[in-house]
TIDOLO-808021 format. One record per atom (N, C-alpha, C, O): x, y, z; residue in three letters. Coordinates in steps of 0.2 Angstrom, whole numbers, plus 5000, padded with zeros to 4 digits. Example, Ala and Ser with C-alpha at 12.3 -4.5 7.8 and 13.67 -1.06 7.14 Angstrom:
2
506649725039Ala506249785039Ala506649845039Ala507149835042Ala506449895035Ser506849955036Ser506450005039Ser506750065040Ser
This chain:
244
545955715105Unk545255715107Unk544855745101Unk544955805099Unk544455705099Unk544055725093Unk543555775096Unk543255775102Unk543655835090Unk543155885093Unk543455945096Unk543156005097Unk544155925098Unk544255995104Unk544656025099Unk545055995094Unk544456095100Unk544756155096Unk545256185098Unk545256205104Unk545856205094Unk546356235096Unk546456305094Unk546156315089Unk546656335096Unk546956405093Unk547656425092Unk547956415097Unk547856445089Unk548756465088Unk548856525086Unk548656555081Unk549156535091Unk549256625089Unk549756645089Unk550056655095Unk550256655084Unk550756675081Unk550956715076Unk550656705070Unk551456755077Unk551456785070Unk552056785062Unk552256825058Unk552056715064Unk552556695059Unk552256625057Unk552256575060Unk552056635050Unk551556595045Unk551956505045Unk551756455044Unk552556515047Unk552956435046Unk552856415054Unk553056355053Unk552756425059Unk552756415064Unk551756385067Unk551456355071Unk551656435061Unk550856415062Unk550856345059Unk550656295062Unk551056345051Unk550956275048Unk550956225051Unk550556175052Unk551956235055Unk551956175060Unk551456135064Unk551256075063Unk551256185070Unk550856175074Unk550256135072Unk550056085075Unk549956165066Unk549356175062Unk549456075059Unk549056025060Unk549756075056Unk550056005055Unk550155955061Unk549955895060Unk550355965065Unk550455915070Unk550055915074Unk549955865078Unk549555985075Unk548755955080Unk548455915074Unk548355855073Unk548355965069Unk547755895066Unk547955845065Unk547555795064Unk548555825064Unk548955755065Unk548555705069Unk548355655067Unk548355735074Unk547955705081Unk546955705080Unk546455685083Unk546855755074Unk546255765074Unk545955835079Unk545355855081Unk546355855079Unk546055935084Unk545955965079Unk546155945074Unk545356005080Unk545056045076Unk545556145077Unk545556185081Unk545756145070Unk546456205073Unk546056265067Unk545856255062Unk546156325073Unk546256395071Unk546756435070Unk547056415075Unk547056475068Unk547556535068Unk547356615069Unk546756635068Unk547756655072Unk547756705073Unk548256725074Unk548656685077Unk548656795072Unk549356855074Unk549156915075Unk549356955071Unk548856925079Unk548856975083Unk548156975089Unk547656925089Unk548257025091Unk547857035098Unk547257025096Unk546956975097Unk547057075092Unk546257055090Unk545857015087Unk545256995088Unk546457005083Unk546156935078Unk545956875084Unk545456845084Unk546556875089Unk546356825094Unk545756825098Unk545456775099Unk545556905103Unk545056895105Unk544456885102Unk544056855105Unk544456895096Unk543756905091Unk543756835089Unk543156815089Unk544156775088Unk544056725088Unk543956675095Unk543756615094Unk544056705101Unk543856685106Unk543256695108Unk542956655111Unk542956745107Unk542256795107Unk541656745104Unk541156715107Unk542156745097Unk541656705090Unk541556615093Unk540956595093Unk541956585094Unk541756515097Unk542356515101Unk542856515097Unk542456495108Unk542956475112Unk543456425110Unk543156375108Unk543856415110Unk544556385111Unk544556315118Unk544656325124Unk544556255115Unk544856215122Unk545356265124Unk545156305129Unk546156255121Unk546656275121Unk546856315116Unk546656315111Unk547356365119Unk547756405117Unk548656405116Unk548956415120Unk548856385109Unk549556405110Unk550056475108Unk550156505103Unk550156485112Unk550256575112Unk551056585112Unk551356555117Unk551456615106Unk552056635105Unk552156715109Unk551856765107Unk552556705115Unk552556775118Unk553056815114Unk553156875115Unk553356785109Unk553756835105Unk553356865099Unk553556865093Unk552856885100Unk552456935095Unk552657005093Unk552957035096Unk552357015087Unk552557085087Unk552057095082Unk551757055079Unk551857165080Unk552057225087Unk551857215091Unk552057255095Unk551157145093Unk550757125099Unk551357105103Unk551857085100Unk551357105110Unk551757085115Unk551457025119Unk551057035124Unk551656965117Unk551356905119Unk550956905126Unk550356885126Unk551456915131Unk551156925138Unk550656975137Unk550056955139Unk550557045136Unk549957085135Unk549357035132Unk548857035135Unk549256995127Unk548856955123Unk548656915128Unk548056935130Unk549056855133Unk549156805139Unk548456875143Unk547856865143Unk548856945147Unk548456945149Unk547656965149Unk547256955154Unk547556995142Unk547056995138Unk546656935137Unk546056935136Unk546856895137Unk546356815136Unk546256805143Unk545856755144Unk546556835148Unk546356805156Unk545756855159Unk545556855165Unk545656915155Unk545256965158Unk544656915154Unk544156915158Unk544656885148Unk543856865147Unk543756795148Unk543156775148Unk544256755148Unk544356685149Unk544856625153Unk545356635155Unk544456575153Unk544956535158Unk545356485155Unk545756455157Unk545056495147Unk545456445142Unk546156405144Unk546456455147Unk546356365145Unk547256335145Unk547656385140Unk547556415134Unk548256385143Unk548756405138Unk549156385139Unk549456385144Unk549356375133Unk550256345131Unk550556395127Unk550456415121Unk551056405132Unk551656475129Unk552056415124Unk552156355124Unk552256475121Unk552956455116Unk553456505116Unk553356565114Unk554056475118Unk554356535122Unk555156515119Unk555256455117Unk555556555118Unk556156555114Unk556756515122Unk556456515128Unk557256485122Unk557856465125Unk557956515130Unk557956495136Unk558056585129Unk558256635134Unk557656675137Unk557756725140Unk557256645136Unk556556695137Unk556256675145Unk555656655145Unk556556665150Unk556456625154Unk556156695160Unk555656685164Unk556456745159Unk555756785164Unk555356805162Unk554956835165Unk555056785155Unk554456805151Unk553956735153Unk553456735156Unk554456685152Unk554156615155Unk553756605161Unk553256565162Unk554256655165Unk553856655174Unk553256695173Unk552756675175Unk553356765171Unk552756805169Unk552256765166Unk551656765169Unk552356735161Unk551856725157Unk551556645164Unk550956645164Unk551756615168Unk551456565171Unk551256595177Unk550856565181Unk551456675179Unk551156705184Unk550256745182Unk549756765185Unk550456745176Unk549956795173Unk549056715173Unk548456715173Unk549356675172Unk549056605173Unk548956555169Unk548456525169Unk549756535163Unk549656515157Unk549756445161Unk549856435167Unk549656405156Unk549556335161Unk550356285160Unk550556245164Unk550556295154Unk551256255152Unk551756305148Unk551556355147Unk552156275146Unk552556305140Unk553056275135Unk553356235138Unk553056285129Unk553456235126Unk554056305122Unk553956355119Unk554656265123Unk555156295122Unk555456285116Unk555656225114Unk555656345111Unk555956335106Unk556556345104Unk556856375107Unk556956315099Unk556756265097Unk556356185096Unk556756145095Unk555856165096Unk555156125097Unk555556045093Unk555956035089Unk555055995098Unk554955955093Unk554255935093Unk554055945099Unk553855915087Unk553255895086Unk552955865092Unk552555895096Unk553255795093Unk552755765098Unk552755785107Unk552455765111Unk553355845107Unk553455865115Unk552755925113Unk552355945117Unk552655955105Unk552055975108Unk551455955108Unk550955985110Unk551455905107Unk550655865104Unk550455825114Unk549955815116Unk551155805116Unk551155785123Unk551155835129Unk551155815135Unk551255895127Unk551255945133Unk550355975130Unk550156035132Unk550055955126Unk549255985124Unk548855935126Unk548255945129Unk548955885125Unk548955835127Unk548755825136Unk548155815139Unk549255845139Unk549255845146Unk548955895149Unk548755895155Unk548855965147Unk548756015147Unk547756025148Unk547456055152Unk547555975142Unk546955955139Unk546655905147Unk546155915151Unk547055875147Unk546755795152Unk546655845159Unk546155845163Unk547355875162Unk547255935168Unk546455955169Unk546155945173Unk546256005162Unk545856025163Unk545056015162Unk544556045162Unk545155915159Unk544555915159Unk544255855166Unk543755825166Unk544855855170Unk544655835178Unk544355905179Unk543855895183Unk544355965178Unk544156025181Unk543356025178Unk542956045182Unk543056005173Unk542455985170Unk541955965176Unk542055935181Unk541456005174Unk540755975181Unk540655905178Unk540555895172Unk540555845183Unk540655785181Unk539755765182Unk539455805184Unk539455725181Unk538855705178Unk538555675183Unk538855625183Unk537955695188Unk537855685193Unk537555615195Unk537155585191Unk537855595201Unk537855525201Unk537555525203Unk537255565205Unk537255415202Unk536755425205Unk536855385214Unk537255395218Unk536155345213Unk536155335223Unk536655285222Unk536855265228Unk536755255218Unk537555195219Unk538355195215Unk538755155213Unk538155265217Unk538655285217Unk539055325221Unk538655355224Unk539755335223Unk540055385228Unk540355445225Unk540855445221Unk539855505228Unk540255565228Unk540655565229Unk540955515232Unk541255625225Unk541855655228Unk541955695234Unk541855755233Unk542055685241Unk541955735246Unk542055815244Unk542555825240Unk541755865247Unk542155915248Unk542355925252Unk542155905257Unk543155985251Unk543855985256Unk543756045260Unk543856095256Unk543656045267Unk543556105271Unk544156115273Unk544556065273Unk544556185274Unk544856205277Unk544856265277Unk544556295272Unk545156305282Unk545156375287Unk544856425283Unk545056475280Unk544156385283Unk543756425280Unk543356425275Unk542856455273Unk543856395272Unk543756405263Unk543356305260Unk543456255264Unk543056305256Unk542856235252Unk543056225248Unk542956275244Unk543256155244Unk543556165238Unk543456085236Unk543456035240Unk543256095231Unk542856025226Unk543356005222Unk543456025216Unk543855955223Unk544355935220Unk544155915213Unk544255955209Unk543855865211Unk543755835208Unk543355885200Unk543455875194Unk542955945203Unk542755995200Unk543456055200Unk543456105196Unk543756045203Unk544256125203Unk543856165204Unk543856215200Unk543356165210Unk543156235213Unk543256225220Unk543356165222Unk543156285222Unk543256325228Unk542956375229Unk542656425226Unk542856365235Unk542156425238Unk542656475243Unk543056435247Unk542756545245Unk542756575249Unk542656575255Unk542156535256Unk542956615261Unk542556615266Unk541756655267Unk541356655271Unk541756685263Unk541056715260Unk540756685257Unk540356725253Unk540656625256Unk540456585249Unk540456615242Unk539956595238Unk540756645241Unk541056665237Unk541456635230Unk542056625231Unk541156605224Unk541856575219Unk542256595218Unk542256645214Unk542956565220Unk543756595220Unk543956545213Unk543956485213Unk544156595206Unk544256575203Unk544956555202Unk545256605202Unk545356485202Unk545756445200Unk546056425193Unk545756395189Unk546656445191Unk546656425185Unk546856355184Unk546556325188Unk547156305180Unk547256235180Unk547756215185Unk547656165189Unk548256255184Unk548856245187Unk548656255195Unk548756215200Unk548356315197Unk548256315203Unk547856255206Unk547956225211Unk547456255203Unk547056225206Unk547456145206Unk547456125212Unk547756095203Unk548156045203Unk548656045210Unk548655995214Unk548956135212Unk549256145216Unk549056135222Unk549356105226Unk548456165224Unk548056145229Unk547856065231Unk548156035236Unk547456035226Unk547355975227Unk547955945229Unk547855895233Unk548555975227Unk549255935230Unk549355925236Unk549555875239Unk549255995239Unk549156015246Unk548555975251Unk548655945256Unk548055975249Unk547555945252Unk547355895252Unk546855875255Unk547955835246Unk548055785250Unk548655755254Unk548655695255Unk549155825255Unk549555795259Unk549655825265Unk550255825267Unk549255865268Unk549155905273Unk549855885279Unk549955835281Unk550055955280Unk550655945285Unk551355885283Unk551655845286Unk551255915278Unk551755855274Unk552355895270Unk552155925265Unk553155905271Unk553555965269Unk553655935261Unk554055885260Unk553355945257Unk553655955248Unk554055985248Unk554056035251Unk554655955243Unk555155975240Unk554956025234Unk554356025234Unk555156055229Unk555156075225Unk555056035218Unk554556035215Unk555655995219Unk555455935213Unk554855895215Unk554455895211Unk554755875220Unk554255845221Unk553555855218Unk553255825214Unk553255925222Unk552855985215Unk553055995211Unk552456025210Unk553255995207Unk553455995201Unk553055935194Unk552755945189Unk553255885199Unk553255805197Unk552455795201Unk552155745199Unk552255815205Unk551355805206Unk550955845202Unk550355825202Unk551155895200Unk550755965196Unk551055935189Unk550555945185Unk551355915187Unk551455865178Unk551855925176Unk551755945171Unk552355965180Unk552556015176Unk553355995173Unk553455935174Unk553856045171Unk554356025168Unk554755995175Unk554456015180Unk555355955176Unk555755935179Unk556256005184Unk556456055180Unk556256005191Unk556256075192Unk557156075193Unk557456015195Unk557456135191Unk557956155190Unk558356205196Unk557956235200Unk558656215197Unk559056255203Unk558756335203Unk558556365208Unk558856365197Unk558556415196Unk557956435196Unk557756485196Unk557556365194Unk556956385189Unk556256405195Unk556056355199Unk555956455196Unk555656495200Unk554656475198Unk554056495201Unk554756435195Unk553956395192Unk553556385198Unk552956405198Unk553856355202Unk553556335208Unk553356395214Unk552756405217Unk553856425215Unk553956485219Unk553356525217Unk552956545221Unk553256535209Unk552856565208Unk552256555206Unk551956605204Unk552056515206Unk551356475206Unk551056465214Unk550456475215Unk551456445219Unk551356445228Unk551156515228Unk550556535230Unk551656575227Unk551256645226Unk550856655224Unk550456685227Unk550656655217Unk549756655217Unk549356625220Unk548756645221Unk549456565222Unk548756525226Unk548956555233Unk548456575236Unk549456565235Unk549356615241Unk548756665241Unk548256655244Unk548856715237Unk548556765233Unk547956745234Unk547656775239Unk547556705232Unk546856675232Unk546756655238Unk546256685242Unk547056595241Unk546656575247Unk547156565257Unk547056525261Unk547756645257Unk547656655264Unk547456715265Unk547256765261Unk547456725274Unk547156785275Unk547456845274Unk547056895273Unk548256845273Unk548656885274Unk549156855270Unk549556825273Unk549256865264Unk549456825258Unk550256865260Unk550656835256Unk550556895262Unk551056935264Unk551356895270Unk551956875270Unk551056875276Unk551156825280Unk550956755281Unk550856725287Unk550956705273Unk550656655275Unk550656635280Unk551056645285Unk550056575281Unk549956525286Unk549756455284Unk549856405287Unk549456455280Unk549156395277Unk549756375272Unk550056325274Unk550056405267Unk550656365263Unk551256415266Unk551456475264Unk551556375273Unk552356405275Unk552956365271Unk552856305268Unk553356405270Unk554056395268Unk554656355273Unk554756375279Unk554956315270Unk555256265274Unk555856295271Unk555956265266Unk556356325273Unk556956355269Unk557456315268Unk557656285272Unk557656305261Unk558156265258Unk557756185257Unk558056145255Unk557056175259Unk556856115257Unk556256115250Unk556256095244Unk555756165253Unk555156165250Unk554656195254Unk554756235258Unk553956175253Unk553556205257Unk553156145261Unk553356085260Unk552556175266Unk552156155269Unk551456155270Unk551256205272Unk551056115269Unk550156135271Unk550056135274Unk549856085275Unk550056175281Unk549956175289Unk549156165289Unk548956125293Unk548756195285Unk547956185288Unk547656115291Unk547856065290Unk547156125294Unk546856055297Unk546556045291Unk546256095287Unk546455985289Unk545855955281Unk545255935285Unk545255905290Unk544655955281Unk544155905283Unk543655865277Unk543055885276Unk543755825276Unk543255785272Unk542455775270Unk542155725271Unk542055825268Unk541255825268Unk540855775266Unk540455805262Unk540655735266Unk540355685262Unk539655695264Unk539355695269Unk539155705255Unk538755735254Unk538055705254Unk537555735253Unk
């Protein structure tokens, strides 16, 4: 996408080249930073579409960075994350990064995980107000809560804006369109665009616990996303359709 600005944050100058080479390849407009501050001050200074964030920083600790760009920003990120670094990896998609690309790399697996990363987040985009023949997107009521799919917002039972990151938000809409319907694992997995899910691999588990976190009452007790044990999960809520 001509025009969107990347940023890469790493602190090994051949790893930067790389990346630095294969987005402009595509025409992204690319910056660098190695370290914490150089990063926020370049976020400050003009925003970043996207983020690709190596949690193996040093003496910056990649994840403290991750959560530092989520105190000021909702940017996307794409972690870059080493073969054994796989609890850094659940932190870092708890913390709210949006993909990750695992190193050893190849070129086009990163150019198509930024790519996908990119397109996620510009459904999230306020889209350009229609006119009289045209059809709105409804918005999706349930227990309580409203949520604008097509915008990735969500209102509170206070009317309140409940902030969503990419992923969550994807994860919802997954939900709300298949209300009372038991999803597998893989199945989220493969609706949310994320990697192919693994026996161990805890991606899911841990993404349903955040969006818990945000929209039940007693996030300790779900009732809206119940657990189907040994299958996957469930959207128990009633949906309702608003049409505006």
């Amino acid at each position: 996408m001509i025009g969107t600005r990347i940023l890469i944050v790493d602190d090994d100058p051949k790893i930067r080249t790389v990346l630095r080479r294969c987005l402009e390849g595509e025409s992204y407009l690319v910056s660098e930073a190695s370290s914490m501050s150089e990063t926020l001050a370049k976020i400050e200074a003009k925003a970043p579409d996207l983020i690709t964030l190596d949690l193996q920083l040093g003496p910056d600790d990649g994840l403290e960075i991750a959560r530092a760009i989520r105190r000021i920003s909702t940017v996307p990120i794409v972690m870059v994350t080493g073969k054994a670094d796989l609890i850094d990896r659940i932190v870092g998609l708890e913390i709210g990064a949006d993909d990750y690309i695992v190193k050893p790399f190849h070129v086009r697996e990163v150019i198509a995980r930024v790519k996908s990363v990119l397109r996620r987040t510009a459904l999230g985009e306020a889209q350009p107000e229609a006119t009289s023949s045209e059809t709105k997107s409804p918005k999706i009521a349930f227990d309580g809560l409203v949520a604008t799919p097509d915008q990735f917002g969500l209102a509170g039972r206070d009317g309140a804006p409940i902030t969503l990151t990419g992923r969550e938000s994807k994860l919802l809409q997954v939900f709300l369109d298949r209300p009372k319907r038991t999803l597998s694992r893989d199945q989220l997995m493969e609706l949310i665009g994320g990697h192919e899910y693994a026996p161990l691999d805890r991606t899911v588990d841990n993404q349903i616990a955040r969006l818990r976190k945000k929209i039940e009452r007693d996030p300790a007790h779900p009732k809206l996303i119940k657990t189907i044990r040994g299958i996957g999960y469930v959207f128990t809520a009633d949906v309702t359709r608003i049409y505006a």
